[in-house]
C-alpha positions in Angstrom: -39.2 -94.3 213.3 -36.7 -97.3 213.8 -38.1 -99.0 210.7 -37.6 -95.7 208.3 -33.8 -95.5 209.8 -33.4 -99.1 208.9 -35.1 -98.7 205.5 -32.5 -96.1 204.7 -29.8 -97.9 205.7 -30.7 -100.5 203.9 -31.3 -98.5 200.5 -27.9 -96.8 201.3 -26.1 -100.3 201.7 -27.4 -101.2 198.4 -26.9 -98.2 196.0 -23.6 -97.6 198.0 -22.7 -101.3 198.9 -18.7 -102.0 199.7 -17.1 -99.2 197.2 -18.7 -95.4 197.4 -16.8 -94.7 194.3 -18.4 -97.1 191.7 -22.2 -95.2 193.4 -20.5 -92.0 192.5 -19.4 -93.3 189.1 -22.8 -94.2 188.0 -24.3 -91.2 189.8 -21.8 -88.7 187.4 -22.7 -91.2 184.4 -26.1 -90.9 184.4 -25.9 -87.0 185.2 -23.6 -86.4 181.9 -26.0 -88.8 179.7 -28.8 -86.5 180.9 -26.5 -83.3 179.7 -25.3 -84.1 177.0 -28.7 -85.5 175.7 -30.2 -81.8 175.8 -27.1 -81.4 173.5 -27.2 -84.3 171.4 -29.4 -87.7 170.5 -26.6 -89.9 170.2 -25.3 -90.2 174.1 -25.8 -94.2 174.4 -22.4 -95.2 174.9 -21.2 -92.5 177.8 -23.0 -94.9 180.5 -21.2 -98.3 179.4 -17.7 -96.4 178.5 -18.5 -94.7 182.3 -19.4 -98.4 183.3 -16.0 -100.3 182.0 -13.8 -97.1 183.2 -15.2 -97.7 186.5 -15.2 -101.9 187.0 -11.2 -101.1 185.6 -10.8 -98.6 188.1 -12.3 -101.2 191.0 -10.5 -104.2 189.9 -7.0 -101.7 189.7 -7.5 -100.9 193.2 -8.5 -104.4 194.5 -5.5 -105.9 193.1 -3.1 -103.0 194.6 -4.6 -103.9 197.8 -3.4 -107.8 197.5 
């Protein structure tokens, strides 16, 4: 039992790491891409616009924090 808890944690520390909001990011990325593919074929670029809105949004709040 102690070593699935620890597993978990571990898998949570990584996907999650120091910022819940870039897992979330990526999580709602991915989510739209699969949407919006039923919709159209041409849904490359949501995941890297998602991808540079959310590094922007990470680096904004690390530098307000300084």
């Amino acid at each position: 039992m102690r070593a699935i808890r620890a597993a978990a944690l571990g898998a949570w520390e990584f996907v999650v790491g120091d910022d819940w909001r870039i897992a979330l990011g990526v999580a709602a990325a991915l989510a739209i891409t699969a949407l919006a593919a039923d919709a159209t074929s041409s849904v490359w670029w949501i995941v890297p616009a998602a991808t540079a809105l959310v590094l922007a949004g990470s680096l904004w709040r690390a530098a307000r924090r300084r």
